[in-house]
Kinemage of the C-alpha trace (Angstrom):
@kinemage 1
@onewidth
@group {chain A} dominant
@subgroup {mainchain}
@vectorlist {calphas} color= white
{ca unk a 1} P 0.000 0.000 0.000
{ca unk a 2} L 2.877 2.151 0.641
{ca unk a 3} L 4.674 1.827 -2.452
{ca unk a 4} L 1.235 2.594 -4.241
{ca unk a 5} L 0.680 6.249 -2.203
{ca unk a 6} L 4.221 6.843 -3.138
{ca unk a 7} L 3.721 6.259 -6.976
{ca unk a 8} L 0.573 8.207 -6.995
{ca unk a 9} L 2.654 11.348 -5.229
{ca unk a 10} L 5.067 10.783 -7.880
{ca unk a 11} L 2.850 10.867 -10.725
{ca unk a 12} L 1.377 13.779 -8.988
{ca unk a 13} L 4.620 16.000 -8.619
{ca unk a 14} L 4.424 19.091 -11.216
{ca unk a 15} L 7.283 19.056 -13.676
{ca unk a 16} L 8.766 21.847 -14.357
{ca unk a 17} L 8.906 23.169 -17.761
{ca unk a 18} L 11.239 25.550 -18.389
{ca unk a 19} L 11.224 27.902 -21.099
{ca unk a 20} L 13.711 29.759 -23.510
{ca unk a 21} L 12.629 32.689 -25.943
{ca unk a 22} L 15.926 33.607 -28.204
{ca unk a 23} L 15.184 37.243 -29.905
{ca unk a 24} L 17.502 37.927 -32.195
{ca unk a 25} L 17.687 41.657 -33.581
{ca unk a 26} L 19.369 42.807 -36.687
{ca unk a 27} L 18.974 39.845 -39.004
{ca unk a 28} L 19.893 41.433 -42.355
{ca unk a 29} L 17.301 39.998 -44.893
{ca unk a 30} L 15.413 37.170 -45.421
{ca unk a 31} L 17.919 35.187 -47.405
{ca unk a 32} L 18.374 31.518 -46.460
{ca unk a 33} L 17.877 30.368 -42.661
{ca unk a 34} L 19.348 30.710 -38.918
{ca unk a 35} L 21.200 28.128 -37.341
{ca unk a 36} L 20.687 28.046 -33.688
{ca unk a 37} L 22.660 25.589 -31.138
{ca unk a 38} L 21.975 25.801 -27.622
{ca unk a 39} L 24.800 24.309 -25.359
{ca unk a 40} L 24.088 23.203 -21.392
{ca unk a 41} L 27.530 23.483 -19.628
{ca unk a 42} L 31.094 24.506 -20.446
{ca unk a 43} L 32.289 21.067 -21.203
{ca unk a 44} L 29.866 20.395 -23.638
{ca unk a 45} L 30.412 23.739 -25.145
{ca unk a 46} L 33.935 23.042 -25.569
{ca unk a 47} L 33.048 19.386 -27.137
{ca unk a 48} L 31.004 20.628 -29.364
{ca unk a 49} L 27.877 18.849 -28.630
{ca unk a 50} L 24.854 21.015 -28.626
{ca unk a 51} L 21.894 20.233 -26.017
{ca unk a 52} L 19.310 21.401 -28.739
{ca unk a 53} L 19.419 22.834 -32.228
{ca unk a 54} L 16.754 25.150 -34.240
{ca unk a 55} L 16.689 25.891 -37.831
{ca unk a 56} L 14.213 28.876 -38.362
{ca unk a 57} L 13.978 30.721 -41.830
{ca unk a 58} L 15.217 34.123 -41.856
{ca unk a 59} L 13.538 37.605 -41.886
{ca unk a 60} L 15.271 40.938 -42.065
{ca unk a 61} L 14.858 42.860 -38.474
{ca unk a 62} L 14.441 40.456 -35.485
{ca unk a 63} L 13.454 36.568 -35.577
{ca unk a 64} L 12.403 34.070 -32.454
{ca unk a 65} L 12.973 30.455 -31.886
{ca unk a 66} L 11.740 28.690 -28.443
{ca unk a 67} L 13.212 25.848 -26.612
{ca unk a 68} L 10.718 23.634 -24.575
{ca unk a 69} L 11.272 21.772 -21.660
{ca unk a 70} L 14.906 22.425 -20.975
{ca unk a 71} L 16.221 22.137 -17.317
{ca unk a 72} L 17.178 24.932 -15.063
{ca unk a 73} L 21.360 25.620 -15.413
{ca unk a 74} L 24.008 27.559 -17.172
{ca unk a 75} L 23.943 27.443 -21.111
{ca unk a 76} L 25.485 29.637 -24.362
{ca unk a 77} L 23.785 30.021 -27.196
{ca unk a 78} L 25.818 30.524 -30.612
{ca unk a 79} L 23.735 31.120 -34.636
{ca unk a 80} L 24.806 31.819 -37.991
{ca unk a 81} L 22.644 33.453 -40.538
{ca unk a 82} L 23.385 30.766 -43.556
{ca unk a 83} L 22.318 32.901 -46.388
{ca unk a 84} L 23.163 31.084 -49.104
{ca unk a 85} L 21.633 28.131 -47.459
{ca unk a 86} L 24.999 26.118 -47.880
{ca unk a 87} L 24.058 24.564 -44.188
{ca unk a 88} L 27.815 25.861 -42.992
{ca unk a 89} L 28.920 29.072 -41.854
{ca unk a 90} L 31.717 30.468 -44.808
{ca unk a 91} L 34.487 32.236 -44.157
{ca unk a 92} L 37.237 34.025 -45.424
{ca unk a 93} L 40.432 33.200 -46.302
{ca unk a 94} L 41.632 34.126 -42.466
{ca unk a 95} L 38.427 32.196 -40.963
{ca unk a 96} L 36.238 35.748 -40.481
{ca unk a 97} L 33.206 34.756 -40.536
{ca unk a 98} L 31.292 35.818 -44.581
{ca unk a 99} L 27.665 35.071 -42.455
{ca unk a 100} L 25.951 36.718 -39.878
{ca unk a 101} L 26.756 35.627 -36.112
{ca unk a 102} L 25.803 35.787 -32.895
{ca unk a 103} L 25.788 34.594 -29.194
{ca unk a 104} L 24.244 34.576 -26.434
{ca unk a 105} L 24.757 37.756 -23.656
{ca unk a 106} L 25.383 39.260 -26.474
{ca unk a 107} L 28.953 38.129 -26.858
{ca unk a 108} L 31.011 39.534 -29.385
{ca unk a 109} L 33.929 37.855 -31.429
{ca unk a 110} L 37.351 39.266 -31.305
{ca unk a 111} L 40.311 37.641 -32.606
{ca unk a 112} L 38.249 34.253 -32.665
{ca unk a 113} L 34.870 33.298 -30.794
{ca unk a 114} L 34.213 34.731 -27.372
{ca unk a 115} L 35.302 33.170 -24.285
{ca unk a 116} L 32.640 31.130 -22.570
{ca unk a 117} L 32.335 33.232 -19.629
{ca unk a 118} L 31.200 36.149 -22.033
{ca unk a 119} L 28.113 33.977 -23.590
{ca unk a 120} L 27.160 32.265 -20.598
{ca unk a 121} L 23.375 32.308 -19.516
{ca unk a 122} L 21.406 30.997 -16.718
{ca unk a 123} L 18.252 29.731 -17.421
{ca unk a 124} L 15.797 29.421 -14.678
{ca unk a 125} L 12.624 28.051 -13.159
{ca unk a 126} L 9.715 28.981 -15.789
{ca unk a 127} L 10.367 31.451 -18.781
{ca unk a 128} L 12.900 33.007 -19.893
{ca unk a 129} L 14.107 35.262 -22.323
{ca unk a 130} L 17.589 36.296 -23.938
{ca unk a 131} L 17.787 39.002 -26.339
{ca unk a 132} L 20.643 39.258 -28.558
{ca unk a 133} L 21.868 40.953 -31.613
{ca unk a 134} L 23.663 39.113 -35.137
{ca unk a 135} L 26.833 41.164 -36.531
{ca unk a 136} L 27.586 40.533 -39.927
């Protein structure tokens, strides 16, 4: 009997859904799409191995994408405006980025991406939002 009250509490705990709205201001036309990777932790930023991706077609001035369901902690958010919808960001011949780019706490590149630190976010309990801005 107690192991069935105990499921039923279970079953009857809330789960909390977090929410992320990305803004992103500036996007330059409507060419092609935005590539959106959302990263949970510094190690996993620095592997390379995105929590959650969005693809969302572009519009010049400011575009939104929304992540469901994502749990509370520190993440970084990095896009590309692919407007020749190659699905890669070009580059020059010295790797400066050809493409729009962006990041999350509005982190700007400098003589390569920006530290972690700079594009860190923490996402917490219920909605959130991050506004940023794409340089091109």
């Amino acid at each position: 009997m107690k192991v069935l009250i105990s499921t039923l509490a279970l079953l009857c705990t809330p789960v909390m859904a977090n929410h992320l709205e990305l803004q992103i201001n500036n996007v330059s036309n409507e060419q092609g799409k935005v590539y959106i990777e959302l990263f949970k932790g510094e190690q996993n930023y620095n592997a390379g191995k995105s929590h959650l991706q969005n693809i969302i077609s572009a519009k010049a001035g400011t575009i939104k994408a929304n992540f469901s369901d994502i749990e509370s902690g520190e993440y970084v958010i990095r896009f590309f405006h692919d407007v020749n919808s190659n699905a890669k960001l070009d580059t020059n011949f010295f790797g400066i980025p050809t493409e729009g780019v962006g990041f999350s706490n509005n982190a700007t590149m400098q003589f390569g991406p920006p530290k972690y630190q700079d594009m860190a976010i923490t996402i917490k309990n219920g909605n959130n939002l991050e506004i940023t801005n794409i340089s091109y």
